[in-house]
Backbone bond lengths (Angstrom), bond angles and torsions (degrees), N, CA, C in turn:
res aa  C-N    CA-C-N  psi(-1)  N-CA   C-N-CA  omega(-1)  CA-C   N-CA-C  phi
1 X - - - 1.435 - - 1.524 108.12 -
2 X 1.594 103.79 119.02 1.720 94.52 -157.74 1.613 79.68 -119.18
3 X 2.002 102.07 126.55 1.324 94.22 -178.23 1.934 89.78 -110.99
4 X 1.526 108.10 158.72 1.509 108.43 166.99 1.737 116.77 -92.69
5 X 1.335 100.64 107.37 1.658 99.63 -153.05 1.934 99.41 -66.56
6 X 1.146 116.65 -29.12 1.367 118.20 -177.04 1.642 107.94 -71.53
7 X 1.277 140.62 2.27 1.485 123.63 154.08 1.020 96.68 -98.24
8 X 1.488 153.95 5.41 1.204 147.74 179.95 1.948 115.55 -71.68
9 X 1.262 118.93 139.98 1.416 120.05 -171.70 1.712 86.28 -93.29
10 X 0.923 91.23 -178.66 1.686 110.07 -161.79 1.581 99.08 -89.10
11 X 1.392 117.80 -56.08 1.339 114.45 171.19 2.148 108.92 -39.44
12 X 1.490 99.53 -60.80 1.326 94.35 169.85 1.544 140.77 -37.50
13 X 2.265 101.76 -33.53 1.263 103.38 -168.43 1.318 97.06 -97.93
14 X 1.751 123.71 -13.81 1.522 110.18 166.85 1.421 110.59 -80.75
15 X 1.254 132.81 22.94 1.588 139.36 -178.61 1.904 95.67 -96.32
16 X 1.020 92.96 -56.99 1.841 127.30 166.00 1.230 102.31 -15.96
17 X 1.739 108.32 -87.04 0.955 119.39 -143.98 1.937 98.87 -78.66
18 X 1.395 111.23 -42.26 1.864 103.78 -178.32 1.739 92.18 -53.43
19 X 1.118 110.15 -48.10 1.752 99.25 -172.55 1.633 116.34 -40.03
20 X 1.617 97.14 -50.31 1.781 106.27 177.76 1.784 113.13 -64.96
21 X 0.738 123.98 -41.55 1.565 156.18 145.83 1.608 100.36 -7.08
22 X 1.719 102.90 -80.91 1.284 98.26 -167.84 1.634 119.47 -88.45
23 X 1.914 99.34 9.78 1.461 92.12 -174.42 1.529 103.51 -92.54
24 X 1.649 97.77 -22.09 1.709 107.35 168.48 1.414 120.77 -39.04
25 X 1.420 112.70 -42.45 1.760 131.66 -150.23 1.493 71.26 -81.88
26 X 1.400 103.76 -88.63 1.713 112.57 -173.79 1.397 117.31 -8.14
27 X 1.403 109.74 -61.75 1.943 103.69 171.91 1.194 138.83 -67.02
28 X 1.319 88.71 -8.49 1.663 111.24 -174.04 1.570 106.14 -73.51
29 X 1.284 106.94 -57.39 1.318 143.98 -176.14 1.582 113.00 -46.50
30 X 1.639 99.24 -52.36 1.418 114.66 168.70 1.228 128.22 -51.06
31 X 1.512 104.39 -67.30 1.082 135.33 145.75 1.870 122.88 11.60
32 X 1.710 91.20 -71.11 0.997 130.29 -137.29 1.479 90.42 -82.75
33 X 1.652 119.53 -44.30 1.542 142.44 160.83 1.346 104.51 -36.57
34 X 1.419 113.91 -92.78 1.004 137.87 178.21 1.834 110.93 -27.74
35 X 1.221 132.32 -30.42 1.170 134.72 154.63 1.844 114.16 -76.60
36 X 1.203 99.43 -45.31 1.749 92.46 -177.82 1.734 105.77 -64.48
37 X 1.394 101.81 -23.46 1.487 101.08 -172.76 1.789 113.34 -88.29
38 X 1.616 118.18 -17.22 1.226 105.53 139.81 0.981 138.09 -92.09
39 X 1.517 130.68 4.19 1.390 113.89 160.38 1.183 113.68 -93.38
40 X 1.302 143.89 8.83 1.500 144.71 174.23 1.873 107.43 -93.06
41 X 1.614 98.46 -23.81 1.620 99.08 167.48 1.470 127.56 -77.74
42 X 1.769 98.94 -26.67 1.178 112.61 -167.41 2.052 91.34 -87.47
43 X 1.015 116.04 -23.31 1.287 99.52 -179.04 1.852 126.12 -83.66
44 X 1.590 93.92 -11.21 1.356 112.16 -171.77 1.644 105.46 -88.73
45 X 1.469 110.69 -17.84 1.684 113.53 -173.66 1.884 78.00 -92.68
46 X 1.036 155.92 22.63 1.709 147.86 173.22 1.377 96.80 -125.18
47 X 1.490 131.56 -18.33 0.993 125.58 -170.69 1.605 133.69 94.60
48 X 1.347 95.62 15.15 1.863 110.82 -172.48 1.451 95.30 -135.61
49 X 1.541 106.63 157.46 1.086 120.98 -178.34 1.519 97.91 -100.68
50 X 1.737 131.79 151.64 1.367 141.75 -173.40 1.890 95.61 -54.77
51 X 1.245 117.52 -39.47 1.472 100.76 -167.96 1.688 115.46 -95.42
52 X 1.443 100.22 -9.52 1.780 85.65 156.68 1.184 111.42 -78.28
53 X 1.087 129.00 -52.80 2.118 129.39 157.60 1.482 101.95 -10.68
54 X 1.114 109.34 -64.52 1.790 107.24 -158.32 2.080 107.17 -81.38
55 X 1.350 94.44 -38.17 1.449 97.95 164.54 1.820 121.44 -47.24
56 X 1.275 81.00 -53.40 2.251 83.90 -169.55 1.904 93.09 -83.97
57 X 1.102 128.08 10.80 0.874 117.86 -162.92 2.209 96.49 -104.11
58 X 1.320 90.94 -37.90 1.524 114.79 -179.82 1.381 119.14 -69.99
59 X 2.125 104.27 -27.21 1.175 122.20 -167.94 1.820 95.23 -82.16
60 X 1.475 114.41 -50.36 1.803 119.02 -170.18 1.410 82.70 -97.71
61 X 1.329 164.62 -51.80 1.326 138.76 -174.39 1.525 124.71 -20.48
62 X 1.514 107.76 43.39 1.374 107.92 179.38 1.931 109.55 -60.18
63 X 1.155 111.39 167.82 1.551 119.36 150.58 1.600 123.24 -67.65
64 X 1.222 114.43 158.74 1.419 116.11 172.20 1.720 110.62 -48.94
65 X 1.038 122.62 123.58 1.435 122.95 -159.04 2.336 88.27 -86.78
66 X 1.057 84.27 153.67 1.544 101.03 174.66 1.280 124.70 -42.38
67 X 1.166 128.95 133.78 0.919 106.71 -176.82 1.822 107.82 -123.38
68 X 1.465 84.40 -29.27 1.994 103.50 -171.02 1.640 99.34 -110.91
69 X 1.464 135.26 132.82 1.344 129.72 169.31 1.735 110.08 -147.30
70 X 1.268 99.52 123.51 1.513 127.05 -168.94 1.563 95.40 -42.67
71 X 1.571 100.05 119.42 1.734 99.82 162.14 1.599 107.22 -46.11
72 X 1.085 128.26 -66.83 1.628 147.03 -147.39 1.540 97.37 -72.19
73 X 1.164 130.46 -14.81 1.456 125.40 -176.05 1.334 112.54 -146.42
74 X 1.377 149.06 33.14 1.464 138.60 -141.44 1.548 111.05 -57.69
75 X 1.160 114.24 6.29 1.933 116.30 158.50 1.002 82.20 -63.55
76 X 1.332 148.82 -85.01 1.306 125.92 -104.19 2.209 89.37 -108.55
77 X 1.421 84.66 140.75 1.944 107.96 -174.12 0.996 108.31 -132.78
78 X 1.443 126.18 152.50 1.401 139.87 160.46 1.781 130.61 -120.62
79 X 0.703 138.13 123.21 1.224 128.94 -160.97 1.774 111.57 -88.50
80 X 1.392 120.90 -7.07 1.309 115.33 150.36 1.667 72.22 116.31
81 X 1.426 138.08 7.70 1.793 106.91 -165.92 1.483 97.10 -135.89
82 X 0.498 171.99 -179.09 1.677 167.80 -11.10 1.783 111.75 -104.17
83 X 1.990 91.97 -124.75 1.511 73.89 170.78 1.519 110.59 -101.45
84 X 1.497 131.82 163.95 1.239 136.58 170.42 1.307 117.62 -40.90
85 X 1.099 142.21 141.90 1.796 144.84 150.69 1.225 108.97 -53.23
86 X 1.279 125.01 132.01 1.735 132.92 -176.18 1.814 89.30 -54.82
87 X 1.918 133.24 -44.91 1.061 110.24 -170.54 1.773 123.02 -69.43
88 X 1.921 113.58 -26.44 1.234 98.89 127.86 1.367 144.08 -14.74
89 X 0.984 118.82 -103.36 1.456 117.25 176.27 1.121 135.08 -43.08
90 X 1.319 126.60 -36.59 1.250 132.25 152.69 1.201 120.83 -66.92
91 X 1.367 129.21 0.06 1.590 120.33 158.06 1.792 110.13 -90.22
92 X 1.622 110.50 -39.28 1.354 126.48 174.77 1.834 111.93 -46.04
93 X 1.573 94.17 -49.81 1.526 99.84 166.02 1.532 134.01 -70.13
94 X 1.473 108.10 3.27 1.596 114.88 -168.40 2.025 79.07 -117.47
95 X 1.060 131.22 23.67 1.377 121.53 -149.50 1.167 152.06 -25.85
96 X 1.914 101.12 83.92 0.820 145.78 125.97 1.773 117.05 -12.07
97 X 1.256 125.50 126.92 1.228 132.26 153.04 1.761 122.12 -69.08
98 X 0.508 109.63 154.13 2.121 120.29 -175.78 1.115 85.65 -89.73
99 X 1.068 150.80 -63.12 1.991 153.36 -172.97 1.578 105.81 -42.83
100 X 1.547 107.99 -25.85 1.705 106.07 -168.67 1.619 94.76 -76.80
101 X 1.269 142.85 -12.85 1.677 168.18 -169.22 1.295 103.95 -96.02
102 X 1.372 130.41 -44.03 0.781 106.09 -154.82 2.115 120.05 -73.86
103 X 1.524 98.67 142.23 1.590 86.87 170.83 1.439 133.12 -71.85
């Protein structure tokens, strides 16, 4: 269905666009099945069902465990990955080695 969007009135092309809108959601949605429904096959030919997978997965899904922890505060840790801790950097800037951190 080939529409010519330029004689279209605006009311028409905001008719348009929720139409495109909800066919987006719709595929998404499908989509979205169609993936849960192969990984629940693929887990059943291993012998697990998709939600013990996601269960033990939530249970050891730890974070990057620490790796660097502030002499002056040992609450506070870094795991060596994102962005630096200002007390990072401000030891890096007094220069400080990263090894003097390390745990």
């Amino acid at each position: 269905m080939a529409k010519n969007i330029d004689n279209m009135s605006r009311e028409e092309l905001l008719s348009l666009r929720q139409d495109i809108d909800k066919a987006l959601g719709s595929l998404e949605e499908r989509r979205r099945a169609d993936a849960r429904a192969a990984a629940e096959k693929a887990a059943r030919e291993h012998g697990f069902s998709l939600d013990e997978i996601i269960a033990a997965q939530k249970k050891s899904g730890k974070k990057n465990p620490p790796k660097y922890r502030n002499p002056e505060d040992p609450r506070q840790t870094w795991s060596g990955r994102g962005r630096q801790p200002a007390w990072i950097k401000d030891a890096l800037n007094e220069g400080k080695s990263l090894d003097a951190f390390e745990i």
